[in-house]
N, C-alpha and C positions, 0 to 999 in steps of 0.2 A: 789350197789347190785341190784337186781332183785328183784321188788315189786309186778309185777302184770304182769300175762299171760292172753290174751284173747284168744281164737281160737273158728273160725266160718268154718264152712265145709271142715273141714281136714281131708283126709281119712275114719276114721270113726266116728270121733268127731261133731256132730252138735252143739251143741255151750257147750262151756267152759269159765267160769270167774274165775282164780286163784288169789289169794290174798297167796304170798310165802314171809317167813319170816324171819328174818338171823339167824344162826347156819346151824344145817344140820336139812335136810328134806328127809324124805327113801322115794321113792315109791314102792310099789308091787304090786304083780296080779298073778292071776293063769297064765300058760305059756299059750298065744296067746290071751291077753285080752288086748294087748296093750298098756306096759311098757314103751316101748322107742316113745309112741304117743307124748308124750307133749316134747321129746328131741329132737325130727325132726322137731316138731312144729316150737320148740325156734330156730333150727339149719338154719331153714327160715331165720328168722327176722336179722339171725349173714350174710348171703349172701349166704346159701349153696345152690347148684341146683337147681330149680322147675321143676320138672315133669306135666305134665294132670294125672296123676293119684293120684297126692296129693289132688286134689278136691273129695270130699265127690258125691259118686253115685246122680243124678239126680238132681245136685245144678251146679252153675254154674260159682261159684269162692270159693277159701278159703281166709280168711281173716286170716292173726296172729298180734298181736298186743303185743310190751313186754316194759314194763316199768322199767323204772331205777332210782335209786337215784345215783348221783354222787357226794353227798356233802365230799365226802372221794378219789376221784377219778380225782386230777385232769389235769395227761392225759387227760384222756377226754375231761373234762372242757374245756382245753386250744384247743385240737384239734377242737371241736365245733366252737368256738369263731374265729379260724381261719379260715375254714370252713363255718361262717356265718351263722351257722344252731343252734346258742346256746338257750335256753330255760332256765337261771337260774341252780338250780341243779336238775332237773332231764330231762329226754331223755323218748323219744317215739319212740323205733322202726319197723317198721310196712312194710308187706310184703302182696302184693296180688298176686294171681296164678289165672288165668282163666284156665277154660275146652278146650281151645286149647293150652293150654302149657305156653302161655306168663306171664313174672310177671313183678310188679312194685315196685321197693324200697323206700322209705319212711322215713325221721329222722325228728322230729318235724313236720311233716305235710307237711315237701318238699320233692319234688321228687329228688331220687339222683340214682348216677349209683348201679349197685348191689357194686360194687369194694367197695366202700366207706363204706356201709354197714359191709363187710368183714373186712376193717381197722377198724373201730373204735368198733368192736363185738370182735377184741382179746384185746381190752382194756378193756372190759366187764366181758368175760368168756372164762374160756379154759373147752374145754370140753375133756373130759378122756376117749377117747375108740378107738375102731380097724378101727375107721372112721375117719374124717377130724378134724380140728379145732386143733391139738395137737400143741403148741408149741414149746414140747421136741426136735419134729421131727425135729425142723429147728435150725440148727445148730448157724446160727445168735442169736438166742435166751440162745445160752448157756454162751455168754459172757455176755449177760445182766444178767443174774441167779445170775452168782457168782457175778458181782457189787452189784446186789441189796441184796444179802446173806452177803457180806464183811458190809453194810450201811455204809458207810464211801465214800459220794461222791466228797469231797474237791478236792481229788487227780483226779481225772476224771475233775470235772470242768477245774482245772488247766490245765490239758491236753487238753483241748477242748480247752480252749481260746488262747493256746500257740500254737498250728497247727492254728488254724484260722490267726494268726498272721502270722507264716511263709510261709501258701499259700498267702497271702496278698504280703508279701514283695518279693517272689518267682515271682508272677506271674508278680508282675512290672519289675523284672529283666528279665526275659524270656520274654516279651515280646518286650522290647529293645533291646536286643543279637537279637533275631530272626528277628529285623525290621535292622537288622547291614547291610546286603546285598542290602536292597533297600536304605537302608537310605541319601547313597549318592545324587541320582538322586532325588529321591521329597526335600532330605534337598533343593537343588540347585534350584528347582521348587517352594518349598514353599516361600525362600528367595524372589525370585521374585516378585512372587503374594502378599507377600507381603509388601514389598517396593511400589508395583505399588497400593497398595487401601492406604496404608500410604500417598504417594503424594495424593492422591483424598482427604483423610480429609473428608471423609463427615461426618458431627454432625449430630446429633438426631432431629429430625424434619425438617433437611434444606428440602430434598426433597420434600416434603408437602407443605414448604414455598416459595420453588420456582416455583413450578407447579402453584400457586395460583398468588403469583407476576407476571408469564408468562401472566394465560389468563387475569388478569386487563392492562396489559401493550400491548397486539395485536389488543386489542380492543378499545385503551384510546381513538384515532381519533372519530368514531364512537360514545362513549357515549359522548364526548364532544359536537359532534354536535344535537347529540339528546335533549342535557341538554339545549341547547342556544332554539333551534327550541320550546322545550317544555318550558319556561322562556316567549319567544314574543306570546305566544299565553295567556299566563295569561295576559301580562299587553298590548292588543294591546289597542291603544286608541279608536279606533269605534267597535272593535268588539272582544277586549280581552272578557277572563271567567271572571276578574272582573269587567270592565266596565257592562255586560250582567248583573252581579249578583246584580251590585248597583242599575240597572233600577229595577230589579224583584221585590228587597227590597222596593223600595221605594214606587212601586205599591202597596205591599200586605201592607205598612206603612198606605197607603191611606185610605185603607177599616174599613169603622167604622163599629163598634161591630161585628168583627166576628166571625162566630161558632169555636168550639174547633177545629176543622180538620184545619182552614187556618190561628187559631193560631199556631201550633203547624208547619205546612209548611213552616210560617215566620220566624220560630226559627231556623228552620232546614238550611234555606237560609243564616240567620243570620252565623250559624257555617260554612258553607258549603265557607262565604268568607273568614273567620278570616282560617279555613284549607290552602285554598287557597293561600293566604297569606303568610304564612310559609311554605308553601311548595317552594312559589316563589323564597323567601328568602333565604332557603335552596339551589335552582338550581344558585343562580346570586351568592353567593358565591363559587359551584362547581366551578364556570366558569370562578369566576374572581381570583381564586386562583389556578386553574391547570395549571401546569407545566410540558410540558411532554420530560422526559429526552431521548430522542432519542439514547444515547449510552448503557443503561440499558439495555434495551431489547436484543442484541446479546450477550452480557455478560450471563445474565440467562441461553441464550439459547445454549451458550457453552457450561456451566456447567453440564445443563442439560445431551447435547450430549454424554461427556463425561460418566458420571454417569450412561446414558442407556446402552452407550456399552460396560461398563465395566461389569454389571449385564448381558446384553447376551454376552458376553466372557462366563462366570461364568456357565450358562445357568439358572441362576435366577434370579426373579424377583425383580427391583429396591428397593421396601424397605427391602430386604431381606440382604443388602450389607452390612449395621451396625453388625450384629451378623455373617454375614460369614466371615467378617475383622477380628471376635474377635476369634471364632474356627482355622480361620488359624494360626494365632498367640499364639496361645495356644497348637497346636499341632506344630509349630517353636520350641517354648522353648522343650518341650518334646524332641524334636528330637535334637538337636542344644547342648544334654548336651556332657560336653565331656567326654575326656575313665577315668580320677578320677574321676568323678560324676559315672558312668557307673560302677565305680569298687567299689564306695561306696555301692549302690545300692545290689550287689553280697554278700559284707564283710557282712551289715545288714540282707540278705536272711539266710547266713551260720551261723550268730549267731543266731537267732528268729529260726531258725532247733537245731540249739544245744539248745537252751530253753526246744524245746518242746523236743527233744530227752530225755533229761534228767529229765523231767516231766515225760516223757513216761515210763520209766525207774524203776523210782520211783511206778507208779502205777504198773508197771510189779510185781515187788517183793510183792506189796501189794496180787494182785489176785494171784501168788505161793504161797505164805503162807496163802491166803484164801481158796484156791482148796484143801489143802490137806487136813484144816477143813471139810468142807464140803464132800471130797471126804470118810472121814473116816464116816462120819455120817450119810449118804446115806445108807456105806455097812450094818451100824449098824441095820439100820432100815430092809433092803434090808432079813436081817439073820431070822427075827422076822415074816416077811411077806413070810415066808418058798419057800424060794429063797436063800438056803445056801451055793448052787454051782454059786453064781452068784455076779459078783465083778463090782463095779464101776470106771472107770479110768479115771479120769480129763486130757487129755491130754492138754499142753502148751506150745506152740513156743514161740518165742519172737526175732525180724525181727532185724538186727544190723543195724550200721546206714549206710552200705553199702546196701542197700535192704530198700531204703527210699520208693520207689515206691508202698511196702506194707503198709507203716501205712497208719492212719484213723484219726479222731479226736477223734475215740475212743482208740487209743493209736497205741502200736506195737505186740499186744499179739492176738495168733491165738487159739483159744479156743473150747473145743469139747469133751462132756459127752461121754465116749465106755462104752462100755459092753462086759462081755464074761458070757454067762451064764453054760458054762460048763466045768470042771476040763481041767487044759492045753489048754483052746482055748485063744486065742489072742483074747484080748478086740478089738471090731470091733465098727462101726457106729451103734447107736441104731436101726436107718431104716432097716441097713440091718441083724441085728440079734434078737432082739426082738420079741416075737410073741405078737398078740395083748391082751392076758390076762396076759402074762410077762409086756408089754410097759405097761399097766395099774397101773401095780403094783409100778414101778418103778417110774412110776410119780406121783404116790401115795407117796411113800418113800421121795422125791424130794419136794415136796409140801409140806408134814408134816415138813419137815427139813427149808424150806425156808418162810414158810406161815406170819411170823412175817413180814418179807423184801417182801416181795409178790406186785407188783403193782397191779396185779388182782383180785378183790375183788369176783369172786364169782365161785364157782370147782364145775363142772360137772363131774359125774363119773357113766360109764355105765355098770353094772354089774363088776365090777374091782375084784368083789370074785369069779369070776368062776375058776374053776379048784381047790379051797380051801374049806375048810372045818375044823370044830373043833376047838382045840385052835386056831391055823392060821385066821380062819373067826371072833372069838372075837377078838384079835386084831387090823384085820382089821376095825372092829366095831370103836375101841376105837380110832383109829387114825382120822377114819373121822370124830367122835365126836368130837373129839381134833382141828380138821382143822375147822370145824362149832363153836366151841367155842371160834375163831380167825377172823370170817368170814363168810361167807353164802356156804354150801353144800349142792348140792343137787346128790342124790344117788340112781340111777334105781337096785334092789339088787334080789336077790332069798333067800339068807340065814337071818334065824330070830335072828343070833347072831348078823348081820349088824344093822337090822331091829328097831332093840332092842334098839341102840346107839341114836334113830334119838331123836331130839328134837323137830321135827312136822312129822306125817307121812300120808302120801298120796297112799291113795289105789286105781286103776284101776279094774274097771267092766267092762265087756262087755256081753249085750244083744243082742240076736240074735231069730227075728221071723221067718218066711217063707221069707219077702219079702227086713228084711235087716237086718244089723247089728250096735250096737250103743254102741260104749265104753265113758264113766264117769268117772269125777275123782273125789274120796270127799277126805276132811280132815277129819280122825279119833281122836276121845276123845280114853278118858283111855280105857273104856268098848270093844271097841272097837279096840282097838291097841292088846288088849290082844288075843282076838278074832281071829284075822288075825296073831300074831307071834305064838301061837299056831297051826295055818292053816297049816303056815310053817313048823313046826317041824313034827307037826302028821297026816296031811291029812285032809280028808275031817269028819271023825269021830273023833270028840275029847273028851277024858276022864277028869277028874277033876286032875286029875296026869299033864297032857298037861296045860292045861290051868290054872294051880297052877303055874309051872315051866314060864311059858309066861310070867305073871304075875311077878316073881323075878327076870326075866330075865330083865326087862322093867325099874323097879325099880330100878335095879343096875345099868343101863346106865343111868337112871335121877343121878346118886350122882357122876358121875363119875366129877372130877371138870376138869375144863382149866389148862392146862400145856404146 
């Protein structure tokens, strides 16, 4: 739900810090002190528009800021975490508007597109009015309704997981049928290519081994003769490096008491022959143990040949022929099955469809006998909320298994709230007949009826009482009290019978001098609530009559209990 509003230079708000609390919450205000301020605010942070004139006169951005808890919510949850944007349970979403028009979106502190903002804000809140954000409106939305009103989601899972399966096994068969016309010609192709890397046989590491065998073996002449020439020059007899090294020795032998420097020289010499030595040893066994097989070398280098120009046939590169031996050979067998393989494939496609069909099927009958619950319970309410010429019609297709091309993983049912709100009209699309203090009401109705199954934890509803009054406006009262005692409501209202119901109430001021204008929002105690629903009923002069009546008024929405 929704914990906390910030707003910094929003139209007429210079700064605002709300702390909102679950149940329902009324806001009021005299007309034009700006009620629907903190709806447009939130309506930001959800992805709706940014205008330059949502910046406060003479500042040079608005800031919104709206806080969530989602430890109940976990859509969300999950959409974050996929998303990468997850913070635990609660979300930060946050909208900046500069004085030239531009804005930036924000979900935990990263920048994201506004879109994104817009998805994961109707997992948040739906808001209720003649404006954007409505849910009802989208028809997709009506077959979620009744799933989550029916709460019984076995039957759906099972449908999901049974189409998942038959596009699985679907799409391997069509993709073999469809590959039937080429398949001759690359089968005939791939045969070849590969027979022809199957004689080549090349293992995992030869080419590495052979390249490396190649250059010691072009070169053996060369270091052999290097190895001998560097051998006679250690051991010559008048002028080898050890003959040289044993005179040095024996000189620096000769020198009595010498300083540390030409002991430490002597030592050096000392090593510098025993090195010597083993090294020589090392070169006279080179030389007297090399054998250089003179047939070796064009063998390698056939091989080699071989192996390059099978890789530029191919047009890639030598070590790349181990793994393109193994994909052609992989897409061989695939192709290489025959027409009983090819018709198993099909028999398993048409039965994983008759699975899900008959899952489908199953769920079908579930949401008709869920629609007409609901459809009855809607009007119910719909009667009360004085809307008595006004019918609700669950319409319901359900697609046969000829008309495979229409189901979904959500099944085969086409789903879709009408309306007729007048004697003898044919129920039509809510969009196109509804008006927006009608659509208010009715998703009012809708909401009260669904609010238990509700994945949405928090109803926005913007003046939903206009054009009502009297018992009609208490009820209304009692309903959103009802839906806040289920949830979090918040409620922009004009009538004190709404007013009355709230369980926190928030009053808007606005101040105005010569040189601006400045609206506030507080939270109201008792004294104070009484005050203002009094305002409502009698005006600007209120009697002890008014404000006695406010007063009972207020009292009897506090007892009113959860149902």
């Amino acid at each position: 739900m929704l914990t906390h509003l910030s707003v910094h230079n929003f139209t007429l708000v210079d700064k605002l810090e709300l702390e909102i609390d679950a149940g329902m919450t009324a806001i009021t205000g005299e007309t034009g002190a700006g009620k629907s301020i903190l709806l447009g605010a939130l309506g930001l942070t959800l992805g709706d528009r940014a205008d330059a004139d949502k910046v406060r006169n003479g500042k040079e951005r608005a800031d919104i800021c709206a806080t969530f808890d989602l430890s109940t919510i976990t859509s969300a949850k999950e959409w974050l975490i996929k998303q990468e944007l997850s913070n635990d349970s609660e979300c930060l979403l946050r909208r900046v508007v500069t004085r030239d028009g531009r804005s930036r979106g924000y979900i935990n502190g990263k920048p994201v597109p506004i879109a994104q903002l817009k998805e994961l804000g109707e997992m948040l809140i739906d808001i209720h009015s003649q404006h954007a954000h409505q849910s009802l409106l989208k028809k997709t939305n009506h077959l979620h309704l009744l799933d989550n009103f029916a709460n019984d989601p076995h039957l759906l899972d099972q449908c999901r997981k049974n189409y998942k399966l038959w596009q699985k096994q679907l799409n391997q068969f069509t993709t073999l049928k469809n590959n039937a016309a080429e398949a001759g010609a690359r089968l005939q192709l791939l045969r070849y290519q590969v027979q022809e890397l199957d004689e080549l046989a090349i293992e995992l590491g030869e080419l590495e081994k052979l390249e490396h065998e190649q250059r010691i073996l072009s070169s053996a002449e060369i270091t052999l003769q290097a190895s001998q020439q560097a051998s006679n020059l250690c051991d010559d007899d008048d002028h080898g490096l050890l003959q040289k090294l044993s005179s040095v020795i024996q000189l620096m032998g000769n020198i009595q008491n010498k300083p540390e420097s030409l002991t430490n020289a002597h030592e050096l010499f000392i090593n510098a022959q025993i090195e010597i030595q083993e090294a020589q040893h090392e070169l006279r066994h080179y030389v007297d143990t090399f054998e250089l097989d003179h047939d070796r070398l064009p063998i390698i280098e056939s091989r080699l040949s071989s192996i390059y120009e099978i890789a530029r046939k191919h047009k890639i590169s030598a070590e790349e022929l181990l793994n393109f031996h193994t994909q052609l050979s992989e897409e061989l067998s695939l192709l290489d099955l025959s027409e009983d393989q090819l018709l198993e494939l099909e028999q398993a496609a048409q039965a994983a469809f008759l699975d899900f069909f008959s899952s489908a099927e199953q769920l079908s009958k579930q949401r008709q006998d869920t629609a007409k619950i609901l459809q009855k319970t809607i009007n119910s309410e719909l009667h009360n909320l004085s809307m008595k010429n006004a019918h609700i019609e669950i319409s319901h297709t359900a697609f046969d298994q000829n008309q495979a091309e229409k189901a979904s993983s959500n099944g085969i049912d086409d789903i879709e709230i009408l309306i007729s709100t007048n004697p003898g009209q044919a129920p039509k699309s809510l969009i196109k007949v509804a008006s927006g203090g009608e659509l208010s009401r009715v998703s009012l109705a809708i909401q009260v009826v669904t609010a238990q199954s509700s994945s949405i934890p928090t109803l926005v509803f913007d003046e939903v009482d206009v054009g009502i009054g009297g018992a009609t406006a208490d009820i209304v009262g009692q309903l959103l009290r009802k839906l806040g005692n289920q949830g979090q409501v918040i409620c922009v209202t004009h009538l004190p019978q709404v007013a009355s119901k709230a369980h926190e109430h928030l009053e808007v001021h606005k101040d105005v001098d010569s040189s601006s204008a400045q609206s506030t929002l507080s939270k109201l105690n008792k004294n104070e609530r009484i005050q203002e629903v009094a305002r409502m009923m009698g005006g600007v002069n209120l009697t002890q009559q008014t404000i006695s009546l406010a007063e009972e008024m207020i009292n009897s929405g506090s007892m009113l209990k959860a149902g």
